[in-house]
N, C-alpha and C positions, 0 to 999 in steps of 0.2 A: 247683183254682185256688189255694184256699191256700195247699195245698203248696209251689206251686211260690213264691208270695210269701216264703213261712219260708226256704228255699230259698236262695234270693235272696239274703234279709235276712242269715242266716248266713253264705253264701258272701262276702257285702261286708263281715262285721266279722270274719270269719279275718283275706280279704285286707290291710282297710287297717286296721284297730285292733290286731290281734293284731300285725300285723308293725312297727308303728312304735312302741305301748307299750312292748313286748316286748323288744325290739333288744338294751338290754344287760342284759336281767335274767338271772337265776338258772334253770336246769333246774329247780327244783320249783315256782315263782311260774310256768312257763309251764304244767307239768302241771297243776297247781289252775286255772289260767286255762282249757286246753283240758277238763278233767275238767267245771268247772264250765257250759262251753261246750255240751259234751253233752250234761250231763246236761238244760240246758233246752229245749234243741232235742229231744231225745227225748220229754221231757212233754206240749212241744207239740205234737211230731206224731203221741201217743198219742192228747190231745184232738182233735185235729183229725180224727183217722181215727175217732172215736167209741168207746174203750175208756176204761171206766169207771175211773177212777184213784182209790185210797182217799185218804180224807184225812187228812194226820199229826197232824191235832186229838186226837183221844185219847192217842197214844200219848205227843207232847208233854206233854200234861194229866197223864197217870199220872206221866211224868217230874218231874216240878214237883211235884206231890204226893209222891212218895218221897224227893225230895232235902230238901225245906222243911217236909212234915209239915204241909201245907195240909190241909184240908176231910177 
């Protein structure tokens, strides 16, 4: 059932938000818009189907510590 809610919910902001924001922008402002579009619909139909997704807390963490020379 959630699925088909995510579903939905994606299918109604391709239709009306992607195409009326969108209208006269730039081919790579719509790629970063649909890329980014996926990518969150994917995560959430990972969680929702129940696979464990790592979390980018560390890898963030290490980042921040090798750039600034934190901790």
């Amino acid at each position: 059932m959630m699925l088909a809610i995510l579903l939905a919910a994606y299918s109604g902001i391709v239709l009306f938000d992607f195409r009326r924001r969108l209208r006269g922008a730039k081919a790579g402002v719509r790629a970063l818009y649909l890329a980014l579009l996926f990518l969150s619909f994917s995560v959430l139909t990972l969680h929702e189907l129940g696979v464990e997704i790592p979390s980018p807390a560390k890898p963030i963490e290490g980042a921040v510590r090798a750039l600034f020379g934190v901790g």
